[in-house]
C-alpha positions in Angstrom: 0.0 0.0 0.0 2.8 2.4 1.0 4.3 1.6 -2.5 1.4 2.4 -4.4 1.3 6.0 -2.2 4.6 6.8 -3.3 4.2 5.6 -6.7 1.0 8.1 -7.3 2.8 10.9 -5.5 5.7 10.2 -8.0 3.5 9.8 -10.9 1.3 13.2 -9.8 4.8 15.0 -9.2 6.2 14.4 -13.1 2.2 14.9 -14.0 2.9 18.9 -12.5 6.5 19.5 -14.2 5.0 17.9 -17.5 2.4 20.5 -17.5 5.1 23.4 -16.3 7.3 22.5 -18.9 4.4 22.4 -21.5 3.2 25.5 -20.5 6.5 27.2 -20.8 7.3 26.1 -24.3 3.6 27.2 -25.4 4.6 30.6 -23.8 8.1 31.3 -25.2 6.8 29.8 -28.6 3.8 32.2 -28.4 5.0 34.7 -31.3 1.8 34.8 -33.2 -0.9 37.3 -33.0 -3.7 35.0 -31.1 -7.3 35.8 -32.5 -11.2 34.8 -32.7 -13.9 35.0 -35.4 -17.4 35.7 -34.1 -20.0 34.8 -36.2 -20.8 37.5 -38.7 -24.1 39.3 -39.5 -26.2 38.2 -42.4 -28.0 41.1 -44.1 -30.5 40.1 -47.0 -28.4 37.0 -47.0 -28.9 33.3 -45.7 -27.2 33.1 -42.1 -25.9 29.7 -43.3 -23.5 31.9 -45.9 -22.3 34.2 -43.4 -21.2 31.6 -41.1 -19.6 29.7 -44.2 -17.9 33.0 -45.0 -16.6 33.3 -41.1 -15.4 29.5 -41.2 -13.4 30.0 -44.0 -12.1 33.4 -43.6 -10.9 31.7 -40.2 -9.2 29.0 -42.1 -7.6 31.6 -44.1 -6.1 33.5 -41.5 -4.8 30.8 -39.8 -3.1 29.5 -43.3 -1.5 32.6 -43.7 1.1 31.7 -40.5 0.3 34.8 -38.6 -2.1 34.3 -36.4 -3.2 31.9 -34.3 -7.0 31.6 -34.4 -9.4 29.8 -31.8 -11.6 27.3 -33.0 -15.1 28.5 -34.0 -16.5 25.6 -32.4 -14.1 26.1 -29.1 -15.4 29.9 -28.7 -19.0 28.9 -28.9 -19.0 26.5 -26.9 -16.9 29.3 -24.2 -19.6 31.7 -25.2 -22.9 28.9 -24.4 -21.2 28.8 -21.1 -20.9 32.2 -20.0 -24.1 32.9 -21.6 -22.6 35.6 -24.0 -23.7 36.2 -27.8 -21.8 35.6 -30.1 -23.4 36.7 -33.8 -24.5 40.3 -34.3 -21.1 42.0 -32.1 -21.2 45.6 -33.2 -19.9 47.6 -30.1 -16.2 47.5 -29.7 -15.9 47.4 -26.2 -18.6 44.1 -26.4 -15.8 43.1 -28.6 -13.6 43.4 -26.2 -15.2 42.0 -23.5 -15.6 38.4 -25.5 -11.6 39.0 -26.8 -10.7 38.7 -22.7 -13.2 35.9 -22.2 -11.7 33.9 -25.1 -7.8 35.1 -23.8 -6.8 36.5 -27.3 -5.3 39.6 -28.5 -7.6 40.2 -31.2 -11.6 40.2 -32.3 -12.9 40.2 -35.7 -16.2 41.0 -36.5 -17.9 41.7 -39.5 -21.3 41.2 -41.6 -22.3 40.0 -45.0 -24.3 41.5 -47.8 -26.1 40.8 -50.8 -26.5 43.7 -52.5 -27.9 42.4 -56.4 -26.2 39.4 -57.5 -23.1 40.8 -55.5 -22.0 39.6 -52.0 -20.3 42.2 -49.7 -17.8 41.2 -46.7 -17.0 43.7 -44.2 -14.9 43.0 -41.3 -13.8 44.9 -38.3 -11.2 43.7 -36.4 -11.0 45.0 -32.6 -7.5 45.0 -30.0 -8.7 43.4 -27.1 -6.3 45.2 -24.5 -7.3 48.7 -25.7 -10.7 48.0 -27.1 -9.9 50.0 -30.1 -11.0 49.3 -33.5 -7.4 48.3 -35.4 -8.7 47.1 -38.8 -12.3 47.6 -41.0 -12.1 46.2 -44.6 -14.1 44.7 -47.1 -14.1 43.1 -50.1 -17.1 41.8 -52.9 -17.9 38.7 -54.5 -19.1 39.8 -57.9 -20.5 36.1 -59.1 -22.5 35.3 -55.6 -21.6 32.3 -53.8 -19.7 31.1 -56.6 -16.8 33.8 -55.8 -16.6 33.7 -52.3 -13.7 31.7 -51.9 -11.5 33.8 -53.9 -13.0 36.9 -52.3 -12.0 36.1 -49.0 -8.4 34.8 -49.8 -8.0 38.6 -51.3 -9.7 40.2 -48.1 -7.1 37.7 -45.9 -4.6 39.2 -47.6 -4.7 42.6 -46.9 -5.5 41.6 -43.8 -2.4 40.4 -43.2 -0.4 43.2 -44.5 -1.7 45.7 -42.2 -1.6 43.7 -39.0 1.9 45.2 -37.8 3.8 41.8 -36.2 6.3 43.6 -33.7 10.0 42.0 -32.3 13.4 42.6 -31.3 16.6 43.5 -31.9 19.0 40.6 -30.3 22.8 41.0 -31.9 23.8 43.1 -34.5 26.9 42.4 -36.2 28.2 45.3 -39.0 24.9 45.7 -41.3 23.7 42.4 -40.3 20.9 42.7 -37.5 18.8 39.7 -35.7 15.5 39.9 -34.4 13.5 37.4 -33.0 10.7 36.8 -35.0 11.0 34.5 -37.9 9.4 31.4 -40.2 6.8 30.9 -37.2 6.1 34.4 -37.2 5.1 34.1 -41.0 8.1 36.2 -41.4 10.0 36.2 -45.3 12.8 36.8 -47.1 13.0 40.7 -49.0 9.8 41.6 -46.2 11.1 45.3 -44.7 10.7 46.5 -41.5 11.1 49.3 -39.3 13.7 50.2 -36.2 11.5 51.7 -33.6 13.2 53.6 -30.9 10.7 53.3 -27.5 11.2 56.9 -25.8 9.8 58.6 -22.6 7.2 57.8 -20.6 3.7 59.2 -22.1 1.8 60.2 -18.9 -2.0 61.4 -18.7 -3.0 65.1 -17.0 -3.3 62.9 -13.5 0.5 61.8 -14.1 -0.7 58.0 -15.1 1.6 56.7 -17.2 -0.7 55.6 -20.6 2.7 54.8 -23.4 5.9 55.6 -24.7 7.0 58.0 -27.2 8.1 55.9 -30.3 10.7 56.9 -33.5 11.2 55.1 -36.9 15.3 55.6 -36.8 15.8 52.5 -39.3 14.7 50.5 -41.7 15.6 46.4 -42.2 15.2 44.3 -44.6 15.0 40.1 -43.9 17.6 38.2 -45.7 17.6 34.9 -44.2 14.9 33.3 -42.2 14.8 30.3 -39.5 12.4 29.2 -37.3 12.5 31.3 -34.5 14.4 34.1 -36.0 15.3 36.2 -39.1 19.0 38.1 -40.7 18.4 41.2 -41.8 20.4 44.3 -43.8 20.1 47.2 -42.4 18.8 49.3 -45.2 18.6 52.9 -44.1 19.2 54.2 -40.3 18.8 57.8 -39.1 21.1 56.7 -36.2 23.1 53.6 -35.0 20.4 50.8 -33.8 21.1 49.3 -30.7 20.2 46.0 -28.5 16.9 45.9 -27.5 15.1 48.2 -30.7 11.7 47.1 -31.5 11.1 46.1 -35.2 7.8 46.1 -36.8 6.0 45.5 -40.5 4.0 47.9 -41.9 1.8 48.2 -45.4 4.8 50.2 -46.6 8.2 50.9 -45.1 8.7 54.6 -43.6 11.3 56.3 -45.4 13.9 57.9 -42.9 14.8 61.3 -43.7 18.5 62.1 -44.1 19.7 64.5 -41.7 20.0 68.0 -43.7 23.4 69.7 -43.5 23.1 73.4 -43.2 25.7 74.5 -45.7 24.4 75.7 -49.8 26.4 74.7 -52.9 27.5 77.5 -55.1 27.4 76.6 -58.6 30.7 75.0 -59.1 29.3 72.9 -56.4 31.5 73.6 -53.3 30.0 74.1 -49.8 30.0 77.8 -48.6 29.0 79.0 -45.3 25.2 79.6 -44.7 24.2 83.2 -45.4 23.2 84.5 -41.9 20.4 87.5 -41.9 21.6 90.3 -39.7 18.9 91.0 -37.0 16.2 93.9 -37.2 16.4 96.4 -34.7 
């Protein structure tokens, strides 16, 4: 009997540290933006299409290697249970609400129309932690049902090109910068991104603090990409980056301006000194 005791204590005790050590890889491995898709209005359309049109646009998303994105089935089933509604989500702050229930980052809602023989998608997308509305685009299925598919692999990828993946500078060596984001990420080679400098504290008129004052001072470009990580050249930098530097993607990569030297060229093209305007008593 005593045997058995210690043999469930010992089994119990490598039950705990397999869940620990589970745990912790999900968490460092945890570089994808984590999202839901409620169930989307139907206006003048079959509710059985708009649903379709959420399942696959959910599929979508997920294929695109950028985001992780709950089970529709999973976050109903959540929803039944704390008796919240899931189709019809217009306010953002409801939005938010569910996005904490589910534990994601994001929340995409949306609605679809049939307006003549054309279906309309629109889609909101909502930051959980700030309740903010990130993201509204749409898209149109010009041959009904029949272009729907192709529609919403169009609308997936714009999607994807505005929702900014941030991560960090970790060695640089010459022109050659890591950061730690890569293949998981949905990160590839020749994608640009820019060095953000993270300022001063950003403090409200009660002297809470509410951000961080934030500069573009560079501009990368991925070279190489593993796993876990990418190699990038350093394309354009208003000053040296250092250890530590956020990186993040954008639709289109902020040109840095060069610092103006305050000299003029004469016409033979030689610097002469600034012409200084005596003052005006």
């Amino acid at each position: 009997m005593l045997v058995m005791v210690k043999m469930k204590k010992f089994s119990s005790l490598w039950f705990v540290i397999f869940c620990l050590c589970l745990f912790h890889i999900m968490a460092v491995g945890q570089t994808k933006i984590t999202m839901a898709v409620l169930d989307f209005e139907a206006k003048n359309i079959a509710q059985e299409t708009a649903d379709a049109v959420a399942d696959i646009l959910s599929t979508e998303l997920f294929n695109t290697n950028r985001f992780n994105v709950v089970e529709r089935t999973a976050i109903a089933k959540i929803l039944e249970e704390q008796k919240l509604q899931m189709t019809g989500i217009t306010d953002m702050s409801r939005a938010a609400e569910i996005g904490k229930v589910l534990n994601v980052e994001k929340i995409m809602t949306g609605s679809v129309s049939r307006l003549g023989n054309n279906i309309i998608i629109n889609t909101r997308l909502v930051d959980v932690e700030t309740g903010a509305l990130e993201l509204a685009q749409n898209t149109k299925s010009l041959r009904g049902e029949d272009g729907l598919p192709a529609a919403i692999a169009e609308l997936v990828k714009q999607i994807a090109q505005q929702v900014t993946i941030e991560g960090s500078i970790i060695k640089i060596n010459g022109k050659t910068v890591l950061v730690d984001i890569g293949k998981s990420s949905g990160v590839r080679i020749g994608q640009r991104l820019n060095i953000i400098r993270i300022g001063d504290y950003v403090t409200d008129l009660g002297g809470s603090i509410i951000g961080n004052t934030e500069d573009v001072v560079g501009l990368l470009e991925i070279s190489k990409v593993n796993p876990d990580y990418s190699e990038a050249q350093i394309v354009q930098a208003k000053i040296e980056p250092k250890l530590g530097d956020k990186v993040r993607f954008v639709t289109a990569a902020t040109v840095i301006p060069k610092e103006k030297k305050d000299t003029q060229k004469t016409d033979t093209g030689k610097d002469k000194k600034p012409v200084t305007t005596p003052p005006v008593f």
